[in-house]
C-alpha positions as CSV (number, residue, x, y, z in Angstrom):
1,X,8.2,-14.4,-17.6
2,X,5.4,-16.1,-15.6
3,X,2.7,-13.8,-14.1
4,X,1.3,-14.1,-10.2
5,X,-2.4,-14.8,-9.3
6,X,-4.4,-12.8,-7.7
7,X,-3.2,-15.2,-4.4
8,X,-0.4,-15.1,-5.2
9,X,-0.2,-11.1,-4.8
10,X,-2.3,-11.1,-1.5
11,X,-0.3,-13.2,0.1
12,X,3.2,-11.6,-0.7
13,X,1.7,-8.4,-0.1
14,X,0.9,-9.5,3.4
15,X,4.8,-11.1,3.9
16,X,5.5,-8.3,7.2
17,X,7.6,-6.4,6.9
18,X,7.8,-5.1,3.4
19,X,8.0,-1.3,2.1
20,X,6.1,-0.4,-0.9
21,X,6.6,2.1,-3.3
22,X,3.8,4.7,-3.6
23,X,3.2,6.8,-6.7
24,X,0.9,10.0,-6.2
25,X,0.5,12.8,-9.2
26,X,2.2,16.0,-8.3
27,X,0.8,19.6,-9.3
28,X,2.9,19.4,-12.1
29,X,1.8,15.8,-13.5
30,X,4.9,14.6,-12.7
31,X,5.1,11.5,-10.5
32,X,5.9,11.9,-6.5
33,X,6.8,8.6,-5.1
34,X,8.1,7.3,-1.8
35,X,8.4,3.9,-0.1
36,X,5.9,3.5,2.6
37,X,4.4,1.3,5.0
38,X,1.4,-0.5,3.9
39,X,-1.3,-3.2,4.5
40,X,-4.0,-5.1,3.0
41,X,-7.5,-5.1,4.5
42,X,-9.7,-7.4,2.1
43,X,-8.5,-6.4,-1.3
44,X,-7.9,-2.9,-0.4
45,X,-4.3,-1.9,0.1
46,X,-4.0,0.8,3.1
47,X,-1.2,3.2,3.2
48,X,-0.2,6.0,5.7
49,X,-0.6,9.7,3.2
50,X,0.1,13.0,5.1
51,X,2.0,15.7,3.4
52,X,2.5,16.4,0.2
53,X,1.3,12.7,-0.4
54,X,-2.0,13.7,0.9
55,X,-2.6,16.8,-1.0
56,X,-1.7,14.9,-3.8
57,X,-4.7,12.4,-3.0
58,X,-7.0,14.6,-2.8
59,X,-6.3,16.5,-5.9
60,X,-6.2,13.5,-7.7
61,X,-7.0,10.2,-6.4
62,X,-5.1,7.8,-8.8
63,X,-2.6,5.9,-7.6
64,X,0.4,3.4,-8.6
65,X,1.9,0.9,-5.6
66,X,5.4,-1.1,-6.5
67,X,6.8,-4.0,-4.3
68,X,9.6,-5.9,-5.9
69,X,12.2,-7.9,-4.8
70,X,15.3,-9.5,-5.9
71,X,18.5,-8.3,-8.0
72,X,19.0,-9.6,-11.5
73,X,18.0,-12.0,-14.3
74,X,17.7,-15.0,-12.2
75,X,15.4,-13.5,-9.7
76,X,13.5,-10.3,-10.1
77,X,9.8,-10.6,-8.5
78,X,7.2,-7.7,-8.7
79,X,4.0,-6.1,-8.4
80,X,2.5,-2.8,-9.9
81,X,-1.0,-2.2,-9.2
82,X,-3.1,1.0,-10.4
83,X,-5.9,2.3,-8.4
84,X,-7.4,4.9,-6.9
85,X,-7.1,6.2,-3.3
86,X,-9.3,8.0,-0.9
87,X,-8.2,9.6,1.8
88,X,-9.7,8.5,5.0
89,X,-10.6,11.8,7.3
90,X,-12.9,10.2,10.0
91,X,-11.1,10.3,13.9
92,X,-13.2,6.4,14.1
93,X,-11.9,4.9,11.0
94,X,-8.4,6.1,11.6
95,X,-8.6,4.5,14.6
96,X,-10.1,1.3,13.5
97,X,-7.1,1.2,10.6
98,X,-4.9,2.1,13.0
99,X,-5.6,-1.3,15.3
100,X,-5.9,-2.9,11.9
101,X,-2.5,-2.1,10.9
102,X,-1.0,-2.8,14.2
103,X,-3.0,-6.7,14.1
104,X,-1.2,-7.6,10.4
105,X,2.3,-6.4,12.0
106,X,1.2,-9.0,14.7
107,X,0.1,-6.6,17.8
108,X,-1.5,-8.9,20.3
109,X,-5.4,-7.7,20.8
110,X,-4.8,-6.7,24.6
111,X,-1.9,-4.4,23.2
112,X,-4.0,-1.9,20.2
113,X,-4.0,1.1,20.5
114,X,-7.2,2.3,21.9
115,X,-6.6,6.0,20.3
116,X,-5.2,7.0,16.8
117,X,-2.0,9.1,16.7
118,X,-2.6,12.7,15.7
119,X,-2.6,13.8,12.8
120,X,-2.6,10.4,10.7
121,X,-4.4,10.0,7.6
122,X,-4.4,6.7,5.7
123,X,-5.4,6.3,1.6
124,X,-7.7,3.2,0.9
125,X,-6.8,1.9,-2.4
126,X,-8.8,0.4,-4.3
127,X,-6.7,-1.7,-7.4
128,X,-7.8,-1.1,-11.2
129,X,-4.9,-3.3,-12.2
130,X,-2.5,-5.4,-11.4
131,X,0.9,-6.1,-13.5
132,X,3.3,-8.5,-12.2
133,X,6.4,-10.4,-13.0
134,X,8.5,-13.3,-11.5
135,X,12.0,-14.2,-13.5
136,X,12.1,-17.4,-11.1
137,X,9.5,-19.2,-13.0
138,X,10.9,-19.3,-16.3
């Protein structure tokens, strides 16, 4: 099974609009995951965390993203990648990530928010690792 490069990744990864998987450790040191909305800035991967996804962060900031795609031998394409997240707590940043989110979904500049919601948090995560597969390529 032929393995994607590090293109390769970035540029599926910013194919709009996709859901991602996100993987936090629970309390318990089980897994708590969820698909999410997500974006890349640089070679960052942003994600909204509120909730239980955010108390997770903080207690412990390592992280596991999925996107995969496709539905059988023939064609199964994916991505895992390990990292660690911070959780991003300053009112300018959130709003800076907040136009920066809006621009990759294709938000004209006259039409960005000039003020973040309330109450939303995003992770930056930083990737350790990166596993992928692509059954097309054999």
């Amino acid at each position: 099974m032929a393995e994607l490069t590090r293109e390769e990744i970035y540029a599926w990864l910013d194919e709009i609009p996709q859901l991602i998987r996100v993987a936090t450790v629970g309390k318990d040191g089980y897994p708590h995951m969820v698909p999410m909305n997500y974006f890349r800035l640089g070679d960052e991967i942003i994600v909204p965390v509120r909730g239980q996804r955010e108390v997770n962060v903080r207690r412990n900031p390592k992280i596991s993203l999925l996107l995969d795609e496709g539905g059988g031998k023939e064609f199964y394409k994916g991505v895992m990648i390990t990292g660690d997240a911070n959780v991003v707590d300053d009112p300018a940043e959130i709003l800076e990530l907040t136009r920066a989110n809006a621009r990759a979904r294709g938000v004209a500049e006259a039409e960005l928010p000039t003020e973040a919601r309330r109450g939303r948090t995003f992770a930056r995560v930083t990737p350790r690792k990166f596993a992928t597969w692509d059954t097309s390529r054999r």
